[in-house]
N, C-alpha and C positions, 0 to 999 in steps of 0.2 A: 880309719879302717874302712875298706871298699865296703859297699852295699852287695848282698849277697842277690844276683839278679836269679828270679825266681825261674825253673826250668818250664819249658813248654807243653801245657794241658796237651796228656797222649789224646790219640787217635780212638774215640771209640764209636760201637756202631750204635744205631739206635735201638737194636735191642739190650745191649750192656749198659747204656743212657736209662731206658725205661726201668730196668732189673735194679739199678743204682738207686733211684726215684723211691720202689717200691720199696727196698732194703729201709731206706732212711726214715720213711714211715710207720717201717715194724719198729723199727728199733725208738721211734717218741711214743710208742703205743705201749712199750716194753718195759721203759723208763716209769711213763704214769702212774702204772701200774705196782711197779718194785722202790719206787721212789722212797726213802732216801739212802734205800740200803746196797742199790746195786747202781753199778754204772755203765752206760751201754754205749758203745763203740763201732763207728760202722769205718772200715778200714777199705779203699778204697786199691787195689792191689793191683791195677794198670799202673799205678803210677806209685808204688813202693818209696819212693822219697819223701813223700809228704803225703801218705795213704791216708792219713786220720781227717776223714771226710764232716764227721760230727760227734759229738760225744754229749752223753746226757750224763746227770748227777756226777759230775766229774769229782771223782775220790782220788785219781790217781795224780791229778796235778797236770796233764799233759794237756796237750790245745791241740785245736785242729792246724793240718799243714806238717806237723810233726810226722815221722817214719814212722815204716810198719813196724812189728817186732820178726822174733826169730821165727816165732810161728805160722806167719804171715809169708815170710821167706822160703822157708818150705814149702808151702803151697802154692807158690809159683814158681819153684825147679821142679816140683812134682807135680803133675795131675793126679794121681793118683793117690796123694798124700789122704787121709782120713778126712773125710766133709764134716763130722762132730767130730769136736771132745769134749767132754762134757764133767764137771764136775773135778775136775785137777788142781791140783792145789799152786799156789800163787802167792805171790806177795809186791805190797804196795812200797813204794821208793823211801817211804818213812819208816819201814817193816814191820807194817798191821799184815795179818792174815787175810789172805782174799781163798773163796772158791769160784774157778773161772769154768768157763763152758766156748768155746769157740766152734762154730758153724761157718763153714769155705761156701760161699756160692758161686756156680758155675755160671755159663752161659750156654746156650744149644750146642756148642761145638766140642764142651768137657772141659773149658780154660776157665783157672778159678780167675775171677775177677773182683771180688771181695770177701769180704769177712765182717761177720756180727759176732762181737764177741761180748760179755757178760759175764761184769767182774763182783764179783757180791765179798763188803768187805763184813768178816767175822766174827768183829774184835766185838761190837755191840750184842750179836745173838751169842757168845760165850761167855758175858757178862748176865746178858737176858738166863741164859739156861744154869748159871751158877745160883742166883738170885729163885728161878722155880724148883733146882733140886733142894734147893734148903727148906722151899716153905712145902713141898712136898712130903720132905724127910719123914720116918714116922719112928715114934719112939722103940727104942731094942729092950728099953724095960719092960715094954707093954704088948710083947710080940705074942705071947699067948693070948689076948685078950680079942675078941672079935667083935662086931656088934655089925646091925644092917639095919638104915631107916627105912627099909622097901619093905612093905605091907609083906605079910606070907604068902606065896601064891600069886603074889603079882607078876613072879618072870612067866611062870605058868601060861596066865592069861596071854602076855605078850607074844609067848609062842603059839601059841591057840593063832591068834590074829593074823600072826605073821603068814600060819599056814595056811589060810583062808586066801589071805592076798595071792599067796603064792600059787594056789588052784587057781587063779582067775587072772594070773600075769600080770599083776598090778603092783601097788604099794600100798602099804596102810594107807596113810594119806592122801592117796588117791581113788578108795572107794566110792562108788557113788551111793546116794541116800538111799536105794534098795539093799546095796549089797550090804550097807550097813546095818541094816535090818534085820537082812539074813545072818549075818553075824552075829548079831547082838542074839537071834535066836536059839542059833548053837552054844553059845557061851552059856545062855538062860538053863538049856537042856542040858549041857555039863555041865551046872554047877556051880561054873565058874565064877557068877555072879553074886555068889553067896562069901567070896573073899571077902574082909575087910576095905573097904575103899574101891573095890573094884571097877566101880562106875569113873572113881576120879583116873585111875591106871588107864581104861579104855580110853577115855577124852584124850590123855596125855597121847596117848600112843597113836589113836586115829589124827591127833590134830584139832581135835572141835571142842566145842564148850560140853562142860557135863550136861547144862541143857538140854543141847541137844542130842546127848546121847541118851539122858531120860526121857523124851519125847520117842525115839527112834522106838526104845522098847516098849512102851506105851502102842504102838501102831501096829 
């Protein structure tokens, strides 16, 4: 059987060189990241016969040197075809479930010249989410029955808190040791300190040890 002679690397400029470079590095950044649930693809669409430039976590089987697909194809009769899509459903050549995302990159001129696309295969997060609805489930015997291990009062405080930050643009967690002070003031003067446990809710919710939120009021 003849050797199939490989066709001739297109013609491109060194800004669609550089944009190709750039692409290939989002897409290992992409990969580390989603590792080992997604698989990241960077199609190379000057050259639609062997577009598959590199492929990370490969789930689907394919190698690089391999053709674009149909949607790859499209966006090089159109320009204008969609630059995302995101989140469409898909499926893998063994027939697992995939959710894919494809992104067209242009070049200055409006020609797509590649594609990142981003294939997250399902079949392990629908296993995962069957496995948490169970241990979440809760019994239909017991559906009148209620119960709450939060102190009385405690969401109370937390909105007290929350609105203080929010006068001063901040976040709990990010007050500094006066405003903490000043807080802890207010809450002294409403009351709110007189909750059950209410020093340990503060700490929880500012972030800091109750030490130092007994010091703070102390000052």
């Amino acid at each position: 059987m003849p050797k199939r002679t490989p066709s001739p690397a297109p013609h491109r400029t060194p800004e669609q060189k550089a944009l190709l470079s750039q692409i290939e590095q989002v897409a290992q950044g992409l990969a580390a990241t989603f590792a080992p649930f997604c698989e990241v693809v960077v199609h190379d669409l000057l050259d639609p016969g062997q577009s598959i430039l590199a492929i990370h976590n490969n789930l689907s089987g394919r190698a690089v040197g391999e053709p674009t697909t149909e949607l790859g194809l499209a966006r090089i009769a159109d320009p204008d075809y969609p630059q995302v899509i995101a989140n469409y459903a898909n499926q893998f050549a063994d027939g697992r479930q995939a959710k894919s995302t494809s992104v067209g990159i242009k070049d200055s001129t409006g020609q797509y010249i590649a594609a990142l696309c981003l294939n997250v295969d399902l079949t392990q997060f629908r296993s995962l989410q069957s496995m948490v609805g169970q241990f979440t489930a809760i019994d239909g015997a017991t559906a009148g029955l209620t119960e709450s291990l939060d102190p009385a009062g405690a969401e109370a405080i937390r909105q007290r808190i929350d609105q203080f930050a929010a006068r001063l643009s901040t976040a709990p967690r990010a007050l500094k040791a006066a405003e903490r002070r000043a807080l802890l003031r207010e809450l002294r003067e409403s009351g709110s300190l007189e909750v059950r446990r209410a020093m340990e809710v503060v700490a929880q919710h500012l972030g800091v040890s109750r030490a130092t939120v007994y010091g703070d009021v102390a000052k």
